[in-house]
N, C-alpha and C positions, 0 to 999 in steps of 0.2 A: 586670605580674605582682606578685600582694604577694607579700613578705616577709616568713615565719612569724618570729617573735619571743616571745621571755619564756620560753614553755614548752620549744621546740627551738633555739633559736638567736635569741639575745640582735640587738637589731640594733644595728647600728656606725653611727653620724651620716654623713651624710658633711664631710667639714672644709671649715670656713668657712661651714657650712650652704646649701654649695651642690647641685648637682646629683651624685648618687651616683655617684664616679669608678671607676679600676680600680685602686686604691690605689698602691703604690710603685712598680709596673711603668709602666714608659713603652708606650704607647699605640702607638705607630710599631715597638719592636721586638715586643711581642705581635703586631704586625698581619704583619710581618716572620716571626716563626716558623709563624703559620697559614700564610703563603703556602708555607715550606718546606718544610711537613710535607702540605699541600694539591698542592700537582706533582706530590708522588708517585705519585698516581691519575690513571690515565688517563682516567676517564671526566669528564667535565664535570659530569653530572648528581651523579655521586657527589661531586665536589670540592663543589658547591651545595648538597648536603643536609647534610654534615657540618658545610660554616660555617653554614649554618641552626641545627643542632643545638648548636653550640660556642655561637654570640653569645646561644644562650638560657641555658648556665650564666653566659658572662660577663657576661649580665644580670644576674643574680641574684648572684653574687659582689659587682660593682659597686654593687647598693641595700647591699649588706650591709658596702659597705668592705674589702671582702677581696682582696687582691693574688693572682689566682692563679699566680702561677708562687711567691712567698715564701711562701704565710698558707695556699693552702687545703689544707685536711686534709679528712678523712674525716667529722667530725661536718658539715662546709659541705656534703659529697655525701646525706647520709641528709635536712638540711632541705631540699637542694633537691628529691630526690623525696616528701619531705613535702609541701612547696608544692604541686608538682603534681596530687601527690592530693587535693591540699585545694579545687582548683579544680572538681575531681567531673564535668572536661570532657576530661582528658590520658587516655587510654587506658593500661595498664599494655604495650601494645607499643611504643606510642608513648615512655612514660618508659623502657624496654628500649632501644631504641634510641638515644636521646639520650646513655643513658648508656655504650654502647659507644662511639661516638663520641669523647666527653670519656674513656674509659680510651685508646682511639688514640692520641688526642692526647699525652696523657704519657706514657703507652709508649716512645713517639716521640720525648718530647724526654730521656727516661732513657738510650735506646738512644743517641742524639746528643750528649750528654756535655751537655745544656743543662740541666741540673739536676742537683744532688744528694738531692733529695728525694724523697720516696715517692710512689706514683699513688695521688693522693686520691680516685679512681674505681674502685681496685682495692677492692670490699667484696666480703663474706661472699655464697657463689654463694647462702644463703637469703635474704639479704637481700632481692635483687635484684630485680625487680616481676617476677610468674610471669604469665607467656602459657601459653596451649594453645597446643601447635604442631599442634593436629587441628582446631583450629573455626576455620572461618574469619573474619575478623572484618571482611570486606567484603561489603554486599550484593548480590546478583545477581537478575538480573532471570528471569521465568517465559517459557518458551517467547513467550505470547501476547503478552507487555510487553515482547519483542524482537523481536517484529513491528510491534507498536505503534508502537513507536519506528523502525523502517523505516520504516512507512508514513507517517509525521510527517515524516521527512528528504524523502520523497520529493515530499510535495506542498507541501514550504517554498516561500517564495517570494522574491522579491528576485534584485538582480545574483548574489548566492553561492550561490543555490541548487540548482547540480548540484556545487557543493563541496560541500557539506552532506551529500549523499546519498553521496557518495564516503569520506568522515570518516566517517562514520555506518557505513559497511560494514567500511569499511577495521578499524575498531575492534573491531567486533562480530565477523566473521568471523577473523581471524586473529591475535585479543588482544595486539597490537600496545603496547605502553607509549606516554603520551603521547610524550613524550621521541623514542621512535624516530620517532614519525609525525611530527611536525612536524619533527625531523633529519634527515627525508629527502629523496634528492633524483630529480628525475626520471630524472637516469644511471643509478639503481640500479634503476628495473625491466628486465626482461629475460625470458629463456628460458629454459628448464633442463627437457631430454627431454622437450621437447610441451609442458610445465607451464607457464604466468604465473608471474613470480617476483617477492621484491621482493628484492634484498638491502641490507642496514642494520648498522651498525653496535651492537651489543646492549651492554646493560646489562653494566659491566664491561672495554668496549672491544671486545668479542667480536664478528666478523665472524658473522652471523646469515644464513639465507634464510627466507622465508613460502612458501609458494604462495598463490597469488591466486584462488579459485573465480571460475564466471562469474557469480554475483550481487554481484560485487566488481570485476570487468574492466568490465561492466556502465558501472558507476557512474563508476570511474576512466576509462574511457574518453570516455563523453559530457565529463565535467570539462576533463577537460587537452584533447581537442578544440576547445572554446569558449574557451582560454586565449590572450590577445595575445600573450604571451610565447612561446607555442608553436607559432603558428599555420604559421612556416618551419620548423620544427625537426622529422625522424623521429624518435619517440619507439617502444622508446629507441634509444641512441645507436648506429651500426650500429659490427661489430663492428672492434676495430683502431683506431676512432676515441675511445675512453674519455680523459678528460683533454684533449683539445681543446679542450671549451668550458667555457665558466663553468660553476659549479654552479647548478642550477637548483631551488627547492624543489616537494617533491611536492605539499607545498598550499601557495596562496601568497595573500598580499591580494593586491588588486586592483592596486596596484602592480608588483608581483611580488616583494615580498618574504616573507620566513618568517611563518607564522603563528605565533603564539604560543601557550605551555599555557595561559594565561588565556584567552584566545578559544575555545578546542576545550570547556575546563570551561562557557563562558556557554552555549555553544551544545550542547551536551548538556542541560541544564539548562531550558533552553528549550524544548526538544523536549520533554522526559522532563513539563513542566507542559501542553503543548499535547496530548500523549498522557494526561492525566491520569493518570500512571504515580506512584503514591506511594512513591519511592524515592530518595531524595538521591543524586540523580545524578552518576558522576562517570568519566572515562575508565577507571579501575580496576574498576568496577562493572562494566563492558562487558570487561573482560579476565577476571576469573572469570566473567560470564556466559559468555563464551565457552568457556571450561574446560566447565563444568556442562554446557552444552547438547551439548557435542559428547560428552560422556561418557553422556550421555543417547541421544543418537541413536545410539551401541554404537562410537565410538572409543575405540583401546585408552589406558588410560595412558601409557605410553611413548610413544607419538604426542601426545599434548596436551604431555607434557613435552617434549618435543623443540619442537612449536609454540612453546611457550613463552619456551623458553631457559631452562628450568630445568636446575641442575647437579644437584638432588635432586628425588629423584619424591615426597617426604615434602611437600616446596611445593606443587607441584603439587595433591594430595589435599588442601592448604588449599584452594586454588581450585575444588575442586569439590565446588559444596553439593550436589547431589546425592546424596553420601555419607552427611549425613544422612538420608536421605529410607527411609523403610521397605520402598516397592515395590521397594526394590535388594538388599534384604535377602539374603543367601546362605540363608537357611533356608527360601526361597520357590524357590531354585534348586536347592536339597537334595532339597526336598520333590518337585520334577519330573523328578529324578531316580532317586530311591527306587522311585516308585512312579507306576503309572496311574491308569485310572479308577474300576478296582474296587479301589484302596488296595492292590495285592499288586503285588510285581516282577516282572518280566516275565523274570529270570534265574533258573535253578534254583538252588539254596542247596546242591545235596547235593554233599561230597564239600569243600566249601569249611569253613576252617577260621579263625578269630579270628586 
């Protein structure tokens, strides 16, 4: 990442002209207070995104010589959302986010008696990089470019290929987070009133359930069928016997161990160019498609958020581009309300009053 200099922030050498350090803070207790103030989160995924998001300020601290727990101030917060934008690649969510993170962080160690200095990430709420929280800022795919891409999983080929079509469903159908699908494990499908279910642990640490349609039992079934690993095993686990056996992941290499989100991104990606689908493909893409199209085929809101695991329906309506779309318009619903075929209402007016 460069670092702006002259006009916003002067740069600092680093000493001895060597490699840009983290200046008087010792490197062992910095690493020490992330981990302390990182426990606190239950979720994993969330402890990985927020050190992602810290080691990019204390990148950027470090070209510039700046100790952050002594030296950084608030003119070091405004050049580094400078820099960012200057790269004209960071999205203003994305610097949103970063920077809530780095205010955590020192909140955190103010609250903990491990400083006496100010959150050099508390700025002015104008300051701060503006998002819409109405448009969504991920792409979703069209009805036909999420059959497409079914139809792509389905006639993959290789040893993985009814994982594939299993991944593929599993994503699209029940807008699943990378994260939960490859954290999952085969103990956790089950029943629930007649229903397929999956249950997982959600974003947050939050005990979640999906239901499973059957162009998704479908796919998961042929899968874990053909698997070594499961070939002695009733899946799932009958009831009473929960925690008996090892955990087993819901999709797994060929070993049997976890897949991983790098794998689930190639192979989206893969598909999405064999589909000649022009859309940078990504597990996310497949989770608001999911939102959009099920809101399209007449689910209510509150059912996609619930799907979701959304705590706010305000998110959720980011996920669905179909909000933009003008055939949804209420003045097309007004309009078939108001009135028939001969432009007049079919109720009498008389005796009714404004």
């Amino acid at each position: 990442m460069t670092v702006l200099s002259g006009e916003v922030l002067p740069a600092v050498p680093a000493p001895h002209g060597g490699a840009p350090t983290v200046g008087g803070a010792a490197g062992n207790e910095l690493e020490e207070l992330l981990r302390e103030w990182l426990v606190s989160y239950a979720s994993r995924h969330t402890r990985a995104a927020y050190r992602r998001d810290l080691r990019h300020w204390l990148t950027f601290l470090a070209a510039s010589g700046v100790d952050p727990l002594t030296q950084a101030r608030r003119v070091h917060t405004h050049a580094w959302l400078r820099a960012q934008e200057s790269t004209g690649t960071v999205s203003a969510a994305t610097r949103a986010r970063r920077l809530a993170a780095v205010s955590a962080f020192y909140s955190w160690l103010i609250a903990e008696d491990r400083t006496d200095r100010a959150n050099p990430a508390a700025i002015n709420p104008k300051q701060k990089p503006k998002t819409d929280p109405t448009r969504p800022r991920t792409a979703g795919l069209s009805r036909a470019q999420a059959e497409a891409l079914l139809a792509a999983a389905d006639v993959d080929t290789g040893p993985q290929a009814a994982r594939t079509a299993a991944i593929v469903a599993l994503l699209l159908y029940t807008g699943l987070r990378v994260g939960e699908l490859v954290g999952a494990d085969v103990e956790q499908l089950g029943h629930n009133r007649n229903h397929r279910v999956l249950r997982f642990t959600a974003k947050g640490g939050r005990e979640h359930l999906v239901a499973l349609p059957a162009p998704v039992t479908r796919r998961l079934d042929a899968y874990l069928a053909a698997r070594p690993d499961l070939t002695e095993s009733r899946v799932p686990v009958p009831v009473g016997q929960a925690g008996t056996r090892e955990r087993r992941p819901l999709v797994a290499t060929a070993s049997g161990a976890r897949v991983d989100r790098g794998a689930v991104w190639r192979l989206l990606r893969r598909l999405a160019t064999t589909a000649k689908i022009p859309v940078k493909m990504s597990p996310h893409v497949l989770r608001h498609t999911c939102a959009t199209l099920a809101r399209d085929a007449g689910a209510r809101l509150e059912d996609v958020q619930e799907q979701l695991g959304h705590a706010d329906a305000r998110t959720t309506r980011r996920y669905d581009h179909g909000g933009q779309r003008l055939d949804r318009a209420p003045a097309y619903t007004l309009a078939a309300y108001l009135t028939v075929g001969d432009g007049h209402s079919t109720e009498s007016a008389e005796g009714e009053t404004a």
